[in-house]
C-alpha positions in Angstrom: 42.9 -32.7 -85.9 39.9 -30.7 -85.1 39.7 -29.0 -81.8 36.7 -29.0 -79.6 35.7 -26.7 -76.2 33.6 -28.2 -74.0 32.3 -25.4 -71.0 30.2 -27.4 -68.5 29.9 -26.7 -64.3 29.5 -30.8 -64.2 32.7 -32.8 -64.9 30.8 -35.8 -65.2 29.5 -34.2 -68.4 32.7 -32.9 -69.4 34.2 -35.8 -68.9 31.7 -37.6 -71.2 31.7 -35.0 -73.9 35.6 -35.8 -73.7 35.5 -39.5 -73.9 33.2 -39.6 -76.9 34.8 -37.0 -78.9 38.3 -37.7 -78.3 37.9 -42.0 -79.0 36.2 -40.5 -82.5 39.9 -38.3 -83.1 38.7 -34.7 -81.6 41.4 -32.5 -79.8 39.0 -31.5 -76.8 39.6 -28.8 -73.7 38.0 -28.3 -71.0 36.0 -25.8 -69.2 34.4 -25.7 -65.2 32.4 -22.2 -66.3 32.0 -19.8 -68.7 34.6 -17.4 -67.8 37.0 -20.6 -67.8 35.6 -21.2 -71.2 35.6 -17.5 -72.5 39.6 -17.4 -71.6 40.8 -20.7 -73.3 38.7 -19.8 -76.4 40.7 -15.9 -75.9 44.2 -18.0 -76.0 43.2 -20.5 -78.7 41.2 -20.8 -81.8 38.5 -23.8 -81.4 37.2 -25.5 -84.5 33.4 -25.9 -82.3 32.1 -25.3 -78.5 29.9 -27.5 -77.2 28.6 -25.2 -73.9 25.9 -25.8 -71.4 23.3 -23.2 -70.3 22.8 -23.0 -66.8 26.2 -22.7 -65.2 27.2 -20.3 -61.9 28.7 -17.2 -63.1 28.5 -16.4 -66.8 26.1 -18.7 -68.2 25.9 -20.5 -72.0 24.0 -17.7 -73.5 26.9 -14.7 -72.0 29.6 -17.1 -73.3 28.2 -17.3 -76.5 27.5 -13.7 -76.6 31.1 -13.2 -75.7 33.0 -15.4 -78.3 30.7 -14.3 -81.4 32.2 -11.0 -80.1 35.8 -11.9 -80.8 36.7 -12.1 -84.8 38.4 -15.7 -84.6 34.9 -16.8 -83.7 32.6 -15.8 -86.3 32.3 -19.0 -88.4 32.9 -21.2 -85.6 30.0 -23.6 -84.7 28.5 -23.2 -80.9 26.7 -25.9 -79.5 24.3 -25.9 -76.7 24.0 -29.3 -74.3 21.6 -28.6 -71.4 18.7 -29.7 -69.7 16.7 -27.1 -70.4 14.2 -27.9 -73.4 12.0 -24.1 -73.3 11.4 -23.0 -77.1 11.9 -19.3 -75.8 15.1 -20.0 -74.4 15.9 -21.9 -77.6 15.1 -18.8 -79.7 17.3 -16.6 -77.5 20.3 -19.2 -77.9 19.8 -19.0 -81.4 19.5 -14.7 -81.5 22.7 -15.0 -79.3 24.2 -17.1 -82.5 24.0 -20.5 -81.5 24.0 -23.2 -84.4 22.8 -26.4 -82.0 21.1 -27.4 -79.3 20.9 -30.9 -77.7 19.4 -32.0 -74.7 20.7 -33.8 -71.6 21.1 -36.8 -71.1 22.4 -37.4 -74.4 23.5 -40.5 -76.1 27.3 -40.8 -77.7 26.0 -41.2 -81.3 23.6 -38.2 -81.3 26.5 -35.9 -79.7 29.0 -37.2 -82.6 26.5 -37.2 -85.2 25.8 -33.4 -84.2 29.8 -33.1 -84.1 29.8 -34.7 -87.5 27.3 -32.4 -88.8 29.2 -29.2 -88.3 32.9 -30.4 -88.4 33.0 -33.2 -90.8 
């Protein structure tokens, strides 16, 4: 079973990203925050992170940062799910080594299609 992270500061969202991925056979944790985030992916190797961008704390792009810095990491899709739409922001996800981006509010099949995409 492939194992999914999902950092978001609303559990609504989390809770969503859960739901959709875990009726379609995902293993998914959850994360209130980056830093949360940053220390389940230290304790456990994730198959894909889906993260948002604008959190309290360490945001997305620090988290992402931060894992492509640990060696268990480097292959491991990242995913961005956020409001924010800015093609300069996108460009600095993708320099931070993002491999996605979708924007809130999402619909179930676009977030599993995206899923799909990178984890078969």
């Amino acid at each position: 079973m492939k194992s999914v992270l999902t950092v978001d500061d609303s559990p609504s969202i989390r809770q969503m990203v859960r739901l959709v991925l875990s009726q379609a056979g995902y293993d998914v944790t959850e994360a209130g925050s980056g830093s949360e985030g940053l220390a389940k992916a230290s304790a456990k190797r994730f198959d894909m992170v889906v993260t948002d961008l604008n959190m309290p704390g360490m945001n997305g792009l620090a988290l992402i940062r931060e894992l492509r810095a640990l060696s268990s990491f480097k292959g491991v899709p990242i995913v961005f799910l956020t409001t924010e739409s800015d093609p300069a922001i996108k460009q600095e996800a993708k320099a931070a080594g993002a491999t996605g981006w979708m924007t809130k509010p999402f619909q179930k099949d676009q977030l599993l299609a995206v899923v799909q995409k990178f984890l078969g």
